[in-house]
C-alpha positions as CSV (number, residue, x, y, z in Angstrom):
1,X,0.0,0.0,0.0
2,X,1.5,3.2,-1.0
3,X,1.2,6.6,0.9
4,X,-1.3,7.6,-0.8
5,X,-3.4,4.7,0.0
6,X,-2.4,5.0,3.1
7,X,-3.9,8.7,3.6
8,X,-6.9,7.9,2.3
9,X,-7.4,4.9,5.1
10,X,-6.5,7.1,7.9
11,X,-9.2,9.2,6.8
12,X,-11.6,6.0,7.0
13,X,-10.7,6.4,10.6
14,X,-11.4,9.5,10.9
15,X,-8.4,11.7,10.7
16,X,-8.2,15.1,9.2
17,X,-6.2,15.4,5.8
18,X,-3.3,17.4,7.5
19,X,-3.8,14.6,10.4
20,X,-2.9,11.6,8.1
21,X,-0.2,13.4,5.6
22,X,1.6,14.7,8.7
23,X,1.6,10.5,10.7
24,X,2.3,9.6,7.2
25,X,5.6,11.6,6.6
26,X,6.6,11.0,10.4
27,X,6.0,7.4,9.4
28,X,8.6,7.8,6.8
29,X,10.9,9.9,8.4
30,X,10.9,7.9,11.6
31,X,12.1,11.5,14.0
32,X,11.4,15.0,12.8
33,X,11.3,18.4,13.9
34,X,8.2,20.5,13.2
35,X,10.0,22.3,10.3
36,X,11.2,19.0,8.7
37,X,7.2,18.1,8.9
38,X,6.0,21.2,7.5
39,X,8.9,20.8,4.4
40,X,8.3,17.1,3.8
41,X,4.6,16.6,4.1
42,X,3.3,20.1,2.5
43,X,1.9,21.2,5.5
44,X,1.9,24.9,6.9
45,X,4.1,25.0,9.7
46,X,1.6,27.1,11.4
47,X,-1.0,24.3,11.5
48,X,1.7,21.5,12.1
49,X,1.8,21.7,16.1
50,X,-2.2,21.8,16.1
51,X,-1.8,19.0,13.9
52,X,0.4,16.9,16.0
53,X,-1.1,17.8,19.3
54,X,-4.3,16.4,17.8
55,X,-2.4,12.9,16.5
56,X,-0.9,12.8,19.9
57,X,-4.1,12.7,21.4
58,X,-6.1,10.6,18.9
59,X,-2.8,8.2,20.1
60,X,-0.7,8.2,16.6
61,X,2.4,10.4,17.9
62,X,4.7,10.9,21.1
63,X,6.4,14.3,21.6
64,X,9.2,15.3,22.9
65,X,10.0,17.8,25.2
66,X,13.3,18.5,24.6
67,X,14.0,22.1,22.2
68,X,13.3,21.8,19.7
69,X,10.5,19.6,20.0
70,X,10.4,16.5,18.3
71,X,7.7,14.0,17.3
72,X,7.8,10.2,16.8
73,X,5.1,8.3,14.8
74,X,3.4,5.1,17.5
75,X,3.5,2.1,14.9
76,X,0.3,1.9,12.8
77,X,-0.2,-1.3,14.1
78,X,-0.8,0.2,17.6
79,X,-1.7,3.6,16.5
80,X,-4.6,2.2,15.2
81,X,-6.2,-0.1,18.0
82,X,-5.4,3.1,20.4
83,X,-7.8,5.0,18.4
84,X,-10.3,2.4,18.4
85,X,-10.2,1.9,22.2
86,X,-10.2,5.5,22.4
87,X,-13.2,5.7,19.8
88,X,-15.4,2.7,21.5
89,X,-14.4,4.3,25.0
90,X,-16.3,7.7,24.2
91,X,-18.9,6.1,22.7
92,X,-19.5,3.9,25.4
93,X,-19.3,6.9,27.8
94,X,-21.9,9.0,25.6
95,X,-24.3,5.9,25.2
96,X,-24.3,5.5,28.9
97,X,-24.7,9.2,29.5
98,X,-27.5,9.1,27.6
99,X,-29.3,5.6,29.1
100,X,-29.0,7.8,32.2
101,X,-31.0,10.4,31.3
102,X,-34.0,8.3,30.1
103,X,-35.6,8.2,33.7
104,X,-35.2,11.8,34.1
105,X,-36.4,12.6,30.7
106,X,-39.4,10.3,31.3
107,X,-40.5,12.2,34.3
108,X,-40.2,15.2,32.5
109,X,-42.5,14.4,29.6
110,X,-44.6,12.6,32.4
111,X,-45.8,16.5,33.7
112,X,-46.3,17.9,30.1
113,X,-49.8,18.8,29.2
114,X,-51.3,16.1,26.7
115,X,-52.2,17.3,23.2
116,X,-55.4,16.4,22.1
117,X,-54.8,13.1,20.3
118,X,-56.5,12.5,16.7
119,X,-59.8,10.6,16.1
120,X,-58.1,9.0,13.3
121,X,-59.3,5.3,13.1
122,X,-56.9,4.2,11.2
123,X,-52.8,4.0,11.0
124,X,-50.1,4.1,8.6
125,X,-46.4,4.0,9.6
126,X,-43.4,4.2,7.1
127,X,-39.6,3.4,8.0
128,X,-36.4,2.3,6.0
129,X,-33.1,1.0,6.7
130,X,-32.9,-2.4,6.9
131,X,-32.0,-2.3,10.8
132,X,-35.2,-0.5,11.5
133,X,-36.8,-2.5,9.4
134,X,-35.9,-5.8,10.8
135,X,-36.5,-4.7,14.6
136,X,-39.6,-3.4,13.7
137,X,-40.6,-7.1,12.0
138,X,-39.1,-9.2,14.5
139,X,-41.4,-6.6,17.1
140,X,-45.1,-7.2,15.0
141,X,-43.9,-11.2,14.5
142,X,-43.5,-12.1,18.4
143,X,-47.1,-10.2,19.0
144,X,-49.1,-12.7,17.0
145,X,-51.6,-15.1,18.5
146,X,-53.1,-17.2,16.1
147,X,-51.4,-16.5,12.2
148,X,-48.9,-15.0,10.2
149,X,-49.3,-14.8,6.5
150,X,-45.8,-14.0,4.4
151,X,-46.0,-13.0,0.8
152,X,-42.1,-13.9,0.4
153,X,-39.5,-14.0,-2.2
154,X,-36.5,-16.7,-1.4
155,X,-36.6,-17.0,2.3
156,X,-33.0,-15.5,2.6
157,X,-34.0,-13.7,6.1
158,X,-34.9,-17.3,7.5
159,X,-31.7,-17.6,9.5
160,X,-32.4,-14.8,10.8
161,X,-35.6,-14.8,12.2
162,X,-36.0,-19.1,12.8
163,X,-36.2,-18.9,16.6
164,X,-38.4,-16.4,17.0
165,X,-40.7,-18.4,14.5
166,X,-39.6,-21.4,16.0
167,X,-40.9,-20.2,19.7
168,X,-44.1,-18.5,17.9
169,X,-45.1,-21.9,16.1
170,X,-44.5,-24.0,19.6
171,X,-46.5,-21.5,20.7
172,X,-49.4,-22.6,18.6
173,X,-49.1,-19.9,15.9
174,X,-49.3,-20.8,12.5
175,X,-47.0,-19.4,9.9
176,X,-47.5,-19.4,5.9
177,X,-45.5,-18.3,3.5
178,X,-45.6,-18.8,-0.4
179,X,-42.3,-18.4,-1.9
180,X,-40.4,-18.6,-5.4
181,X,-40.1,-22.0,-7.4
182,X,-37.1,-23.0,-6.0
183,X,-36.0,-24.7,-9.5
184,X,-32.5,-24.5,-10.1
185,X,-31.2,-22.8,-6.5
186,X,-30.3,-24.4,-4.3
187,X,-30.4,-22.5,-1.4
188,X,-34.2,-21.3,-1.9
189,X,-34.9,-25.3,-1.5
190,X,-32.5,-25.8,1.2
191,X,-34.4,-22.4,3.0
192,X,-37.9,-24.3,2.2
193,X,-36.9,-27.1,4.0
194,X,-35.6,-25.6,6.8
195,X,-39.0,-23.9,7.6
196,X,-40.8,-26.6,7.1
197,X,-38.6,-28.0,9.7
198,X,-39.3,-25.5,12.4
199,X,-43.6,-26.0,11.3
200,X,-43.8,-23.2,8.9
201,X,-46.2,-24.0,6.3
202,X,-44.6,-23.4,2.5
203,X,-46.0,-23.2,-0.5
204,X,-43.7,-22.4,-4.0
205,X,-44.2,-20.8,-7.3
206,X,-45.2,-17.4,-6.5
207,X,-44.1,-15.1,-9.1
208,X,-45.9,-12.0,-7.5
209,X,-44.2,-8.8,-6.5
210,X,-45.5,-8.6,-2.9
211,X,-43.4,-8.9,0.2
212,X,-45.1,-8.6,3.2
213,X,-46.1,-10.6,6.0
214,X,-49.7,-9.9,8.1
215,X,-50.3,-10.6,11.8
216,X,-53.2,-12.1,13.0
217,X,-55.4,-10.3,10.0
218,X,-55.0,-6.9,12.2
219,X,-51.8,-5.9,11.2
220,X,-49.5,-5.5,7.4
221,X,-46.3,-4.8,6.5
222,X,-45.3,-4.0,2.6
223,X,-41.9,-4.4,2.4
224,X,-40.6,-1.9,-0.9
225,X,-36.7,-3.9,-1.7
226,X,-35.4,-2.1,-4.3
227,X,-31.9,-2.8,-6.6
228,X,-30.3,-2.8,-10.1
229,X,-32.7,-5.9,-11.2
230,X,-36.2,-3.8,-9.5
231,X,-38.5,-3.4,-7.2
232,X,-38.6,-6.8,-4.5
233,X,-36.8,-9.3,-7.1
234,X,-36.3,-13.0,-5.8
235,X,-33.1,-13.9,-5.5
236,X,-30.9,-17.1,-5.0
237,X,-31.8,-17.4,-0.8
238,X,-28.8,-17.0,0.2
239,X,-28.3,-15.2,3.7
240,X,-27.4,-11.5,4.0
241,X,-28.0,-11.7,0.1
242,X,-29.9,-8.3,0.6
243,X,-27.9,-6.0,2.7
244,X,-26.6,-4.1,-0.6
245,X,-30.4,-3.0,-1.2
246,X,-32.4,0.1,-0.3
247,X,-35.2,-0.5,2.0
248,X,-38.7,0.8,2.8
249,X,-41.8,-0.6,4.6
250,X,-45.3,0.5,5.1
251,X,-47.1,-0.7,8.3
252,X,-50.6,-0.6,9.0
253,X,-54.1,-1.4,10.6
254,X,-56.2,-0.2,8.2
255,X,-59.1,-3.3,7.8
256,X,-59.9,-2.7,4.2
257,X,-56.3,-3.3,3.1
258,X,-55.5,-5.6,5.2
259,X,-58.5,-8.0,3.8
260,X,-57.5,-7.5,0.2
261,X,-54.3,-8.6,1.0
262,X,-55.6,-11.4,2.9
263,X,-57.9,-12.6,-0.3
264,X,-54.7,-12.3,-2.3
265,X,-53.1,-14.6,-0.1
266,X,-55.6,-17.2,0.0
267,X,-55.8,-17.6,-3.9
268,X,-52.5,-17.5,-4.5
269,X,-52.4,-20.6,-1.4
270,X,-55.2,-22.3,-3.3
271,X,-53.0,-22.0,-6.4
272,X,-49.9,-23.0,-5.5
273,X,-48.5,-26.2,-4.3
């Protein structure tokens, strides 16, 4: 990896363009001086202590304090996990700063005045991200009582989410799901089997575009997975196959919807095999 390349990583971790040309050259030169830096790695000398007091702290440099001051580069080896400790440290700090003001924040809200909260009958949600997505998914899955209907693709997400229908199916829920023909890929048929194993009920040879799943006829989710080949293609099954793709869902309650999707279920069940 040449210096360049080398720049241009440092800056993946987060370090300033002076930050990484000036641990770069100091790399090179093993010992310099502040004028040697400035010269040798095109940096104004008036911005080369800042520089280097920053690298010091991020944990790339040692300084000397001797006159005039020199500066040592830490190995990037080492350099490098010091900054990630340093980086996890203050994130862990901030995250736990934060869990701490939940109670506090709670009480708060708890002696606001409440709004006047709409007679709407009926809800809609939207989210993306795949993260959100998934919690959200794996949320409305472990609240169903009797049924979930799933309008997938290739079952590629089965791995994922198998315990939780695993524990739902003991539980006496029952889970369908119409999927691809699994002709030619191996993995769809090795996903099919697999939740047939853990009780789903499976049905292939849907060639449809939904993907959504519905909870106990009260509750849909339209799952919107988009990429070069279109809007919620099948592919080959294979885990984390979709992590490259945009996301965007649409949840709701709404009882007219969620029976036309229903009917379109059950025919496509009747049809398939």
């Amino acid at each position: 990896m040449n210096e360049d390349n080398i720049e241009s990583a440092l800056k993946s971790f987060g370090l300033t363009e002076y930050e990484s040309r000036a641990y770069v050259t100091l790399l090179g030169l093993g010992t310099a001086t502040a004028d040697e830096l400035s010269r040798r790695g095109r940096i104004p000398l008036p911005r080369v202590y800042d520089t280097l007091t920053e690298l010091q702290r991020k944990g790339f440099v040692l300084i000397g304090k001797a006159r005039p001051k020199k500066f040592n580069p830490i190995p990037i080896e080492k350099a490098l996990s010091n900054f990630l400790f340093n980086q996890k440290k203050d994130f862990d700090d901030k995250l736990k700063h934060l869990k701490d003001m939940i109670p506090d924040v709670k009480k708060s809200a708890s002696g606001m005045p409440k709004g006047k909260i709409s007679s709407s009958k009926w809800n809609v949600w939207s989210f993306d991200r795949k993260t959100n997505i998934g919690r959200i998914l794996d949320e409305q899955k472990m609240d169903a009582k009797k049924e979930i209907l799933i309008f997938s693709g290739d079952l590629s997400w089965l791995s994922d989410l198998s315990d939780i229908l695993s524990k739902l199916i003991k539980k006496g829920v029952e889970i369908k799901a119409i999927v691809v023909d699994p002709k030619n890929e191996p993995q769809v048929a090795k996903n099919i089997k697999n939740a047939k194993k853990i009780g789903m009920k499976v049905k292939t040879g849907y060639d449809g575009i939904l993907r959504c799943h519905i909870v106990d006829r009260k509750l849909a989710s339209l799952n919107m997975i988009s990429s070069k080949d279109g809007i919620n293609p099948a592919g080959k099954g294979y885990p984390g196959s979709e992590k490259d793709k945009s996301y965007e869902m649409l949840s709701f309650d709404n009882f007219v919807m969620i029976s036309a999707l229903v009917e379109n279920f059950e025919f496509w069940w009747n049809k398939l095999k």
